[in-house]
C-alpha positions as CSV (number, residue, x, y, z in Angstrom):
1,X,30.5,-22.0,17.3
2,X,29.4,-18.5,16.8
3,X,29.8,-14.8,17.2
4,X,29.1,-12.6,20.4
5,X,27.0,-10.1,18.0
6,X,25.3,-13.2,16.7
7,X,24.2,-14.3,20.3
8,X,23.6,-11.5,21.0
9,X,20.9,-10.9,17.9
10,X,19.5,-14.8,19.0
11,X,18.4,-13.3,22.7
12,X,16.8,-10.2,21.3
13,X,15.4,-12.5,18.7
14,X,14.2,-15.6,21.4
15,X,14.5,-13.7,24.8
16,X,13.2,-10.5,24.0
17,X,11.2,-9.5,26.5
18,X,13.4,-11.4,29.4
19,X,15.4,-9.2,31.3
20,X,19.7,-9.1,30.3
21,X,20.8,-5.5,32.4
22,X,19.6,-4.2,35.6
23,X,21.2,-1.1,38.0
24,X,19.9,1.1,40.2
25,X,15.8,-0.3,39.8
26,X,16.4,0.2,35.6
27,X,16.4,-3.3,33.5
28,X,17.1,-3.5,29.6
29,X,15.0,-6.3,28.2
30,X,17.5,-8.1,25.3
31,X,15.3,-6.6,23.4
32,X,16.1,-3.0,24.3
33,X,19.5,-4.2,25.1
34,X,20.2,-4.7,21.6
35,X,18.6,-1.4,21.0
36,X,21.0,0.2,22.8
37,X,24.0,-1.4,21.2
38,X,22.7,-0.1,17.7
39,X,22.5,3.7,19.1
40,X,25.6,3.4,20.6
41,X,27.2,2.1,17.6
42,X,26.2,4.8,15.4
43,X,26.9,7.3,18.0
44,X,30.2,5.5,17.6
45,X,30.5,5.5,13.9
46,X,29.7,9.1,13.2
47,X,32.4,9.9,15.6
48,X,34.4,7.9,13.2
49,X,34.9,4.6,14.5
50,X,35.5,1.9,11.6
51,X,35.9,-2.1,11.8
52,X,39.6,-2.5,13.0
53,X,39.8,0.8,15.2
54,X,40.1,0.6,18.3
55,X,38.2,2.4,21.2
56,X,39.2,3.0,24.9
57,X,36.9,2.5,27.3
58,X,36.9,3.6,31.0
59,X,33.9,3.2,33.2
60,X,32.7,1.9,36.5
61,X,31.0,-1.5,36.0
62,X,27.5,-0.5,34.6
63,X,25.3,-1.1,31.8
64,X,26.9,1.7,29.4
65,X,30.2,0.3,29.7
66,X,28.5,-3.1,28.8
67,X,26.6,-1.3,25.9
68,X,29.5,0.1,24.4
69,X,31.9,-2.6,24.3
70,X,29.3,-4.5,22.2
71,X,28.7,-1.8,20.5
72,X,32.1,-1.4,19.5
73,X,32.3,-5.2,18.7
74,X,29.2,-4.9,16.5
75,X,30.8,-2.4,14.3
76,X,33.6,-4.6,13.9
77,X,36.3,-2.7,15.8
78,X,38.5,-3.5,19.2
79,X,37.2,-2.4,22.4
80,X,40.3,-1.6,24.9
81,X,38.8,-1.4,28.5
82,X,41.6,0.7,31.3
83,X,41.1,-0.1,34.9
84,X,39.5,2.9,37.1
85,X,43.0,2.7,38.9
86,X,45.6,3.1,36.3
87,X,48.0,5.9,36.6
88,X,48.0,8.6,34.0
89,X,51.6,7.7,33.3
90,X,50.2,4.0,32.2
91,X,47.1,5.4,30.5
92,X,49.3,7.3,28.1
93,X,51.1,3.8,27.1
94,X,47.8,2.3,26.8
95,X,46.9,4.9,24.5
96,X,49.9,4.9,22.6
97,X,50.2,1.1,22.2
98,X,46.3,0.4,21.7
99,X,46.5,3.7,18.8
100,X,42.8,4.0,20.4
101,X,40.8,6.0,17.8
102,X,38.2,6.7,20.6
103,X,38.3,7.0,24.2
104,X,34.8,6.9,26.3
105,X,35.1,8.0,30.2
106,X,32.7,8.2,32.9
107,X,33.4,11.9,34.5
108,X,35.7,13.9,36.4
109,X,37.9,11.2,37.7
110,X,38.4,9.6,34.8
111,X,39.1,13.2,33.0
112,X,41.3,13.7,35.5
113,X,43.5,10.8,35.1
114,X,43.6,11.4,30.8
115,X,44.2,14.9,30.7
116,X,47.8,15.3,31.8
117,X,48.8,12.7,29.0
118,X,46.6,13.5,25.8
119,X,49.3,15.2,24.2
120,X,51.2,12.1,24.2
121,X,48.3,10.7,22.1
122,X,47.8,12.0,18.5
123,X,45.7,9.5,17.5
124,X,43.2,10.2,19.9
125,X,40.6,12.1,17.7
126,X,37.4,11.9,20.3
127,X,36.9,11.8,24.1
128,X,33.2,11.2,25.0
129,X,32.3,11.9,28.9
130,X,29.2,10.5,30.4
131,X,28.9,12.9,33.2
132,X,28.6,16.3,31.1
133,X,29.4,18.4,34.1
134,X,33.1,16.6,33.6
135,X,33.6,17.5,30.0
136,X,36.9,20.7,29.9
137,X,35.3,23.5,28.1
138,X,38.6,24.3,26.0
139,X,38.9,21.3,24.2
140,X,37.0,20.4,21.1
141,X,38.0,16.8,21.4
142,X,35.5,16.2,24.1
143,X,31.8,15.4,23.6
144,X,29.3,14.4,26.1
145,X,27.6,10.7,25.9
146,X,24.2,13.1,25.7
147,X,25.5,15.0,22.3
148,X,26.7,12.2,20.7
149,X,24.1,9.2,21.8
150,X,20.7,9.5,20.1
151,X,17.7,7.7,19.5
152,X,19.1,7.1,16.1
153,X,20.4,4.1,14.9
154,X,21.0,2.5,11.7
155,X,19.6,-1.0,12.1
156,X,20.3,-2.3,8.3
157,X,23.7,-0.7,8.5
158,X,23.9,-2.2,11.8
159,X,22.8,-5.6,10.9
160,X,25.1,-6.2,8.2
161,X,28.1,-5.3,10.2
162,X,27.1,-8.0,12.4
163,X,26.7,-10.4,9.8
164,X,29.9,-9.9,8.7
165,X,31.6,-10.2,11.7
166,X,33.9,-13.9,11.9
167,X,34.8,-16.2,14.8
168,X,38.3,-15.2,14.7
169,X,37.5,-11.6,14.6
170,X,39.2,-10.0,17.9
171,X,36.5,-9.5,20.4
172,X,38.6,-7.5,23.3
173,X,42.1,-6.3,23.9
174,X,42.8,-7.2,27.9
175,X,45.4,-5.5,29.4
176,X,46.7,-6.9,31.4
177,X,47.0,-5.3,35.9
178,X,50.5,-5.0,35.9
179,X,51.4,-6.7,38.9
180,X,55.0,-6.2,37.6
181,X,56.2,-4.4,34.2
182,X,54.2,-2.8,31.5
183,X,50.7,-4.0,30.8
184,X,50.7,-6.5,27.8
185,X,47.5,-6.3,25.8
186,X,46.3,-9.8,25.6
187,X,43.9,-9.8,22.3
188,X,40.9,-12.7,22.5
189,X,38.8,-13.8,19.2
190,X,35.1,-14.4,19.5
191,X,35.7,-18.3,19.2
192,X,38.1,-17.8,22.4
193,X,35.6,-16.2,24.5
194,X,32.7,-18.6,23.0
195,X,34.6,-21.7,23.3
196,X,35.7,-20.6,27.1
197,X,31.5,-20.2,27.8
198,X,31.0,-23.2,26.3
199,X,33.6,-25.3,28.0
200,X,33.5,-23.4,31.2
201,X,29.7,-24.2,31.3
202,X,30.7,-27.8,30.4
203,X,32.9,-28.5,33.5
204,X,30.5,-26.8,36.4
205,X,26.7,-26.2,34.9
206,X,25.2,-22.8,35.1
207,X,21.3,-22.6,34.3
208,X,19.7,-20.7,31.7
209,X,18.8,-17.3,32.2
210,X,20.9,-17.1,35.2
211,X,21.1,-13.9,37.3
212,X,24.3,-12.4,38.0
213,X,26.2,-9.1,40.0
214,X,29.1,-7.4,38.7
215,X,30.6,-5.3,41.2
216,X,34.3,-5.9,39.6
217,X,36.3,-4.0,36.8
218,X,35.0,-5.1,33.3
219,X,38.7,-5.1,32.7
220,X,39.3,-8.1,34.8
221,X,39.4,-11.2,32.7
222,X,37.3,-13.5,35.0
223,X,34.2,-10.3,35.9
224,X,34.1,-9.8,31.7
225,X,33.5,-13.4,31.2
226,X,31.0,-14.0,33.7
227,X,29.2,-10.8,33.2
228,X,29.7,-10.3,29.4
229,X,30.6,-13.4,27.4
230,X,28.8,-15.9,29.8
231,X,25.8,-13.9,30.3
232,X,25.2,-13.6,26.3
233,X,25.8,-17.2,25.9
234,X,23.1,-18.1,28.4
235,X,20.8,-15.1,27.7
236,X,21.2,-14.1,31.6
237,X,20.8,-11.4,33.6
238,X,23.6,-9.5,35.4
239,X,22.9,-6.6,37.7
240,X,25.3,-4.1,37.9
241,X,27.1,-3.2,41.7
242,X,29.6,-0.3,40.7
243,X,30.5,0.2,44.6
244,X,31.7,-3.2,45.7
245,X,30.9,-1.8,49.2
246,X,27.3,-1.9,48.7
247,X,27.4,-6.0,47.4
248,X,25.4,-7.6,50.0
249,X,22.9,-4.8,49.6
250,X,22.9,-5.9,46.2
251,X,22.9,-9.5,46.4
252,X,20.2,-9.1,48.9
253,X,18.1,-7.1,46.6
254,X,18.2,-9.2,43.3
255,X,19.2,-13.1,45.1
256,X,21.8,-14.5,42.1
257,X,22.1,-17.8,41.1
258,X,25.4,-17.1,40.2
259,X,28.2,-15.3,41.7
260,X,32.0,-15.3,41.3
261,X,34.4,-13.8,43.9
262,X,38.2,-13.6,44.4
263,X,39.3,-15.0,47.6
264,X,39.0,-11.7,49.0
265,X,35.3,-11.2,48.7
266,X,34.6,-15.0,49.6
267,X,36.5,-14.3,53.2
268,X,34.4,-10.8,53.7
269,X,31.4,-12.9,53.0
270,X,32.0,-15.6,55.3
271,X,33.2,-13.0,57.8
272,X,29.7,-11.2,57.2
273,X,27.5,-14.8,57.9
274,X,30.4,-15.4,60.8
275,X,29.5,-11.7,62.6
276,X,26.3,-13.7,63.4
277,X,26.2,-17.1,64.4
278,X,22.9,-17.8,63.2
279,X,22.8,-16.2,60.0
280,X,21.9,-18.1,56.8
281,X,22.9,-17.7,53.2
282,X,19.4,-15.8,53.0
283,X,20.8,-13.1,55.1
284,X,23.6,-12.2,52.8
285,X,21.7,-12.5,49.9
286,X,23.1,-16.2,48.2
287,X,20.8,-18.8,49.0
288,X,19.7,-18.9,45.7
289,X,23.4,-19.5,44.5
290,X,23.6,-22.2,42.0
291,X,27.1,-21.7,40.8
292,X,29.7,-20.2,42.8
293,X,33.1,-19.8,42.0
294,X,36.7,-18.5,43.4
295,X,39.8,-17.8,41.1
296,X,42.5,-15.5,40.8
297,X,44.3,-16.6,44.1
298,X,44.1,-19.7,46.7
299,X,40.5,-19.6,48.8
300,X,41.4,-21.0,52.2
301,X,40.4,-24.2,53.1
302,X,38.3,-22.8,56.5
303,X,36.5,-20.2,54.0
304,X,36.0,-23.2,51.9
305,X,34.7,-25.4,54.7
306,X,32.6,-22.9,56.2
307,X,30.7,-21.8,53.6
308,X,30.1,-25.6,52.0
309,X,28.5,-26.1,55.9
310,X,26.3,-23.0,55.6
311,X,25.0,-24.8,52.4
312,X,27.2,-23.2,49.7
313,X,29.8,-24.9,47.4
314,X,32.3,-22.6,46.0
315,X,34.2,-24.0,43.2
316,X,37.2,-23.0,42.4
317,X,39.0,-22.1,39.0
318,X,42.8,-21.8,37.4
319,X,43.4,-19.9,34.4
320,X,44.1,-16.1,33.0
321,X,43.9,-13.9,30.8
322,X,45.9,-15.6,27.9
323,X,43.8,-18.3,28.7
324,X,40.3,-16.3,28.3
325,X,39.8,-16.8,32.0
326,X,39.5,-20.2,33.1
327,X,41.4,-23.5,32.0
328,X,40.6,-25.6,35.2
329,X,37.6,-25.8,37.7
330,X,36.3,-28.5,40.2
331,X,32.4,-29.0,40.6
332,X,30.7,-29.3,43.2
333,X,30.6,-33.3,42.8
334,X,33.9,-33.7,42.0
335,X,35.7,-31.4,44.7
336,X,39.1,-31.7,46.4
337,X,40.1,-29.1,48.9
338,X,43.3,-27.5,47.1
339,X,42.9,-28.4,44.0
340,X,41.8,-26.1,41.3
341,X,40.3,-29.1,39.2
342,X,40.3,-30.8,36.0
343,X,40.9,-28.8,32.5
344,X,37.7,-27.2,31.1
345,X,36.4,-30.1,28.0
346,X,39.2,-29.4,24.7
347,X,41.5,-27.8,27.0
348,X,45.0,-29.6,27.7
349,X,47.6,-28.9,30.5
350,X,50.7,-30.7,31.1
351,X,53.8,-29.4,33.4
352,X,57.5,-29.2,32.5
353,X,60.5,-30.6,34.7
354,X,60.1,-27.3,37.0
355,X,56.8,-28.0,37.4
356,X,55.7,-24.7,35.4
357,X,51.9,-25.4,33.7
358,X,51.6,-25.5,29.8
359,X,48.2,-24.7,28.3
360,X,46.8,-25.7,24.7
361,X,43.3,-25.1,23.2
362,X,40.8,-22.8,21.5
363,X,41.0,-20.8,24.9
364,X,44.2,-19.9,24.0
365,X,44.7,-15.8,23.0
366,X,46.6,-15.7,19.8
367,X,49.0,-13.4,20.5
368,X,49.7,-10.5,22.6
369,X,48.9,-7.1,20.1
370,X,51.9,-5.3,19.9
371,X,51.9,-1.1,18.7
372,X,52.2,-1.6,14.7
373,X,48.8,-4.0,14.8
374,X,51.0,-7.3,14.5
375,X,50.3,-10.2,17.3
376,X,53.3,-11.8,19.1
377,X,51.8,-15.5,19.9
378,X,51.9,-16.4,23.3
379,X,52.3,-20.1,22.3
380,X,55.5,-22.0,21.6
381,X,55.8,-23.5,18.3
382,X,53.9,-26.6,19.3
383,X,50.7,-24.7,20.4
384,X,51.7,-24.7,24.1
385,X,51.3,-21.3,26.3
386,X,53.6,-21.3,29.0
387,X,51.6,-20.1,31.6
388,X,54.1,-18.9,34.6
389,X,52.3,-21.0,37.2
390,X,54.2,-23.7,38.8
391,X,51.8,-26.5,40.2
392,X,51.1,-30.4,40.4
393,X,48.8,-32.9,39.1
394,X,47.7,-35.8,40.9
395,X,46.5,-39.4,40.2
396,X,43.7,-38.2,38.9
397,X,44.4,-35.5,37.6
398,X,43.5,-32.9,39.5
399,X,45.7,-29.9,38.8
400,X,47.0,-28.6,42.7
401,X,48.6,-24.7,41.7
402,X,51.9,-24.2,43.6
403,X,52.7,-20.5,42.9
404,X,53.9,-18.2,40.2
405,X,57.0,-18.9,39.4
406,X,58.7,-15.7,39.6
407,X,57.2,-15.4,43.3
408,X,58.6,-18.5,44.4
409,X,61.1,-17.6,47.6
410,X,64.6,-19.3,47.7
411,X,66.0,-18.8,50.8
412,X,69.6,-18.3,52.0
413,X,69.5,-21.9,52.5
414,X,68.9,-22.6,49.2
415,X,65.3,-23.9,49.4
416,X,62.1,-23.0,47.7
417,X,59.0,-21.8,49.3
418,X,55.6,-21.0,47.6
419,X,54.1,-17.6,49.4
420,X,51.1,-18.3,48.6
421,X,50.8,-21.5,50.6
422,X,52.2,-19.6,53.6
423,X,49.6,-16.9,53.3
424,X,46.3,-19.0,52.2
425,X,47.4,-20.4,55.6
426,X,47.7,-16.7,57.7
427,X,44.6,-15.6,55.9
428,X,42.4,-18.9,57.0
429,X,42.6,-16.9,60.3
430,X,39.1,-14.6,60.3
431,X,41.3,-11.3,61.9
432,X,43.8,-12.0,58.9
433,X,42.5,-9.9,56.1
434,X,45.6,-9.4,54.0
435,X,48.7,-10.9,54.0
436,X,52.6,-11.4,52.1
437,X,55.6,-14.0,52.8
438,X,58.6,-12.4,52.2
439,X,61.9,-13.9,52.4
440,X,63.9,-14.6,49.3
441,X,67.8,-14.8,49.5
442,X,66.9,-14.1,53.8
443,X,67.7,-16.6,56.6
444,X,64.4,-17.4,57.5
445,X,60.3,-16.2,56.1
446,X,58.7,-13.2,57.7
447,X,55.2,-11.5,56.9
448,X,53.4,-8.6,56.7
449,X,49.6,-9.0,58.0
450,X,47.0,-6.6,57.6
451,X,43.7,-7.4,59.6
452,X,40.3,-7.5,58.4
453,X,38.9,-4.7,59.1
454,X,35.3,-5.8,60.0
455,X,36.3,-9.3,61.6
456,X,38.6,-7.0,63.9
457,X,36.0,-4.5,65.2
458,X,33.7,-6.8,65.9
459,X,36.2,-9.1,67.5
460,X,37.8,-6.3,69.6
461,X,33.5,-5.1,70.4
462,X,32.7,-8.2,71.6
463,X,35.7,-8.5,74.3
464,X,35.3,-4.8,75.4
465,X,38.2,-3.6,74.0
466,X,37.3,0.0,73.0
467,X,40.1,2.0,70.4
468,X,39.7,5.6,69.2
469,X,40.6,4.1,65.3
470,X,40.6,1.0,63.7
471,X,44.6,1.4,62.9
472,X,44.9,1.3,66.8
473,X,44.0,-2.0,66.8
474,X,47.1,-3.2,65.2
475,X,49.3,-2.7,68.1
476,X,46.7,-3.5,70.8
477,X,48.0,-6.5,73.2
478,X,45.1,-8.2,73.4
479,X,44.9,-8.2,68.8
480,X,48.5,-9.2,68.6
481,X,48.0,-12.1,70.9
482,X,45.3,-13.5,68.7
483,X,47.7,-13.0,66.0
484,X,50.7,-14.7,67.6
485,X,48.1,-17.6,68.1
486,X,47.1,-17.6,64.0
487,X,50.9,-17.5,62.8
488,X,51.4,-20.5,65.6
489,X,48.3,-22.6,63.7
490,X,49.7,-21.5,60.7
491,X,53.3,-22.8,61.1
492,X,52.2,-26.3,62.6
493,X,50.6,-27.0,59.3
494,X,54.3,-25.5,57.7
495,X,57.7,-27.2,57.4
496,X,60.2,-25.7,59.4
497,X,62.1,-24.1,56.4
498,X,58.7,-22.2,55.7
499,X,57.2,-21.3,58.9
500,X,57.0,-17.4,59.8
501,X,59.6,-16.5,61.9
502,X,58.7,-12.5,63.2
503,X,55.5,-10.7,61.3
504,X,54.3,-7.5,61.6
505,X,50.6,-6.1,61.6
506,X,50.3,-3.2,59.8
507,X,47.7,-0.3,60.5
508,X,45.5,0.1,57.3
509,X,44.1,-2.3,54.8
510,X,45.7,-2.7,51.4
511,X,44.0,-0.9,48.5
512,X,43.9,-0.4,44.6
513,X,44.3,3.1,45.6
514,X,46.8,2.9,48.1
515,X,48.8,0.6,46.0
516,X,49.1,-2.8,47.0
517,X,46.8,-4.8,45.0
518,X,45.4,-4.6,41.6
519,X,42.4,-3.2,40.2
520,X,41.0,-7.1,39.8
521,X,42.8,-7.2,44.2
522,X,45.9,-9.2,43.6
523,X,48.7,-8.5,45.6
524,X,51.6,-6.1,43.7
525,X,54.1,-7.6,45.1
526,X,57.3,-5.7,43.9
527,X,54.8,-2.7,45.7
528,X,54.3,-3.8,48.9
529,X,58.1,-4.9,48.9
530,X,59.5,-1.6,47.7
531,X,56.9,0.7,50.1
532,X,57.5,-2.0,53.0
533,X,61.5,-2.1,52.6
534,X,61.8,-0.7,56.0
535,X,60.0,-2.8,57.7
536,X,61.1,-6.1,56.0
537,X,64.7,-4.5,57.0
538,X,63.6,-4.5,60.9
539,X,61.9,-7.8,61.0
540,X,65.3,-8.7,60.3
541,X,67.2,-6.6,62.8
């Protein structure tokens, strides 16, 4: 066991001149990488930042968002990192609740979104803004990243804050989306992230030195481990993507041997190889994929399929944020299709009578931070986290994930149905870009589908149908026959209790920014029930 700083010193030390950051044709060495870190820091701790402050951080996924959460963890204090998407309303409880000494932004949008609430925030001494064209004029308490970061660093200063620095010294405060109720700030030590690398690494082998993409929010549990934690423990290199529109460009460009994906991006993917019958992995930039890997929701078993016949095995993973990312994972020698795997080596699971998953290990966060710097565990009193999933294990062991188990649907009839079964089904469909089971206390299941916005043009181009918009195509005859024809192959692999009874396709994709999924693109689901009430109310007319 170590310390993230103290990996981080062995790669500069070992790896020096090996590349660790890359974006936009610019790589950091771990030499220079560590560099950075030390003017950061200093930039930092002039501004005033001490071990045990803590600093908000909220930037697009690129090197100087990497650079200054280390540097931040070098000096000993907390970084905080705020999705791009959250409200102003939540970034003033953020704020309040973190008591963030520090807060650095990116530019205008970010600005934009701190502004109304930094009244609400007296402990907010310094706001530093990359993009100096986004700094307001009329308030002293905002620098530019130019002003403050300097060529200057003070590397003995530097170096014995790092030495000092302990495994069970916090290493990040993860909020958490928000899919429902106020963000909890999950707060993981260095031995949790360290012990999750180690473990994780353990279960499904990643190569030294690997090469890597980000292209999702830093603040997402799973994109901070792969592209932070796990990339320092294996001296790797991660290319930044900070428009996850431009990924295959990216992959393309710099061929990763490791990539992970929510379901989301695994089906635009396949839907990108499927566009062209005879494309290859080459064409979208993976054939050079070592370790791939799916978490956050159910991948469907046609994505799975598909992509293991085009050559690539996607493994998939269980776990969250309390959990430092992931607790389970299959390999690519050991793989069941469902199953989410085995626990990680020194992690335990069992399940209680409800089936609900229990978690024990040195993954385990110890507590959620609360406002006056004291942690609420998020154990039980025998070391067990309760984690909210409900699932099954089989003869072997395999852990199969069943829902969450606030999602599950009772019907009127009195019987329970997991959504997410009904929708990995919809979804295995390649038009079926989105969808949401809905039905609890109802007489039967109905669904919302949104259609994939790619997979549909090029569906509709190649049978001649020709639409003035995209949203057009969710009411054409010809598009709602092919989904009648999904939600009939869906249903025959449903009991009758869960099958889909009336649906309705719906004209735009869901968004972070329209509000149906999270920043890290699971479903809100209280969301898309409140802003969908009226048509829930007429599928049941």
């Amino acid at each position: 066991m170590s310390t993230i700083p103290e990996l981080v010193h062995r790669n500069a030390e070992l790896y020096g001149d090996m590349p660790a950051l890359s974006h936009d044709g610019q790589v950091l060495t771990w030499s220079e990488t560590r560099m950075n870190i030390a003017r950061i820091a200093a930039a930092l701790s002039r501004l005033g930042v001490r071990a045990g402050d803590r600093v908000a951080i909220m930037m697009s996924s690129r090197p100087e968002h990497w650079l200054t959460d280390q540097a931040v963890v070098h000096l000993g204090a907390l970084p905080a990192t705020v999705y791009g998407t959250m409200p102003s309303s939540q970034i003033a409880y953020l704020g309040q609740h973190s008591r963030a000494r520090v807060a650095v932004l990116e530019g205008a949008a970010e600005v934009e979104r701190w502004l109304p609430v930094l009244d609400q925030l007296p402990e907010l001494e310094r706001i530093v803004v990359m993009d100096p064209g986004a700094r307001p004029a009329d308030d002293e308490r905002f620098v530019t990243w130019s002003d403050v970061v300097t060529d200057e660093a003070d590397l003995d200063a530097f170096e014995t804050t790092r030495r000092g620095i302990t495994e069970d010294d916090p290493v990040a405060l993860i909020y958490t989306s928000g899919t429902t109720g106020v963000p909890k700030g999950v707060l993981l030590t260095h031995r949790n992230v360290i012990a999750n690398a180690e473990a994780r690494d353990a279960a499904a082998p990643t190569p030294d030195h690997f090469r890597s993409v980000c292209y999702l929010p830093l603040a997402h549990i799973a994109e901070r481990m792969v592209s932070v934690y796990m990339i320092i423990h294996k001296a790797g290199h991660v290319t930044f993507c900070p428009d996850a529109s431009q990924l295959v460009g990216v992959l393309r460009q710099t061929r990763p041997t490791s990539l992970f994906g929510v379901p989301r991006i695994w089906e635009k993917l396949a839907a990108a190889l499927r566009a062209r019958p005879d494309s290859s992995l080459a064409d979208i930039g993976l054939d050079e994929v070592i370790w791939a890997c799916s978490a956050a929701a159910p991948l469907s078993v046609d994505v799975q399929e598909y992509l293991r016949e085009k050559g690539l095995a996607v493994v998939e993973a269980w776990g969250m944020t309390e959990a430092t990312g992931v607790v389970t994972s299959t390999s690519a020698d050991d793989f069941r299709f469902g199953s989410v795997g085995l626990p990680i080596p020194g992690t335990e699971i069992k399940l209680l009578d409800d089936g609900e998953i229990l978690v024990r290990g040195p993954i385990v966060s110890p507590g959620y931070l609360q406002q006056d710097g004291s942690l609420v565990p998020v154990t039980d009193d025998e070391g067990w986290m309760h984690s909210g999933d409900v699932g099954r294990i089989d003869e072997d062991g395999h852990l199969y994930i069943i829902d969450r188990k606030k999602d599950l649907i009772i019907t009127a009839g009195g019987k329970n149905i997991a959504p997410a079964a009904v929708e990995a089904l919809l979804t295995r469909h390649p038009l079926v870009g989105q969808s949401l089971a809905y039905g609890d206390r109802r007489p039967y299941v109905v669904a919302l589908i949104v259609l994939d916005q790619a997979a549909a043009t090029a569906w509709a181009t190649s049978r001649g149908i020709d639409v003035e918009a995209h949203s057009d195509l969710a009411t054409h005859p010809d598009v709602i026959a092919e989904i009648d024809r999904a939600v009939e192959s869906a249903n025959d692999d449903l009991a009758r209790v869960e099958q889909v009874k009336r649906y309705r396709v719906l004209p735009t994709e869901w968004t972070p920014e329209s509000g149906e999924l999270t920043a890290s693109l699971k479903i809100k689901r209280r969301a898309v029930h409140e802003k969908y009430g009226d048509v829930f109310e007429a599928l049941y007319a």
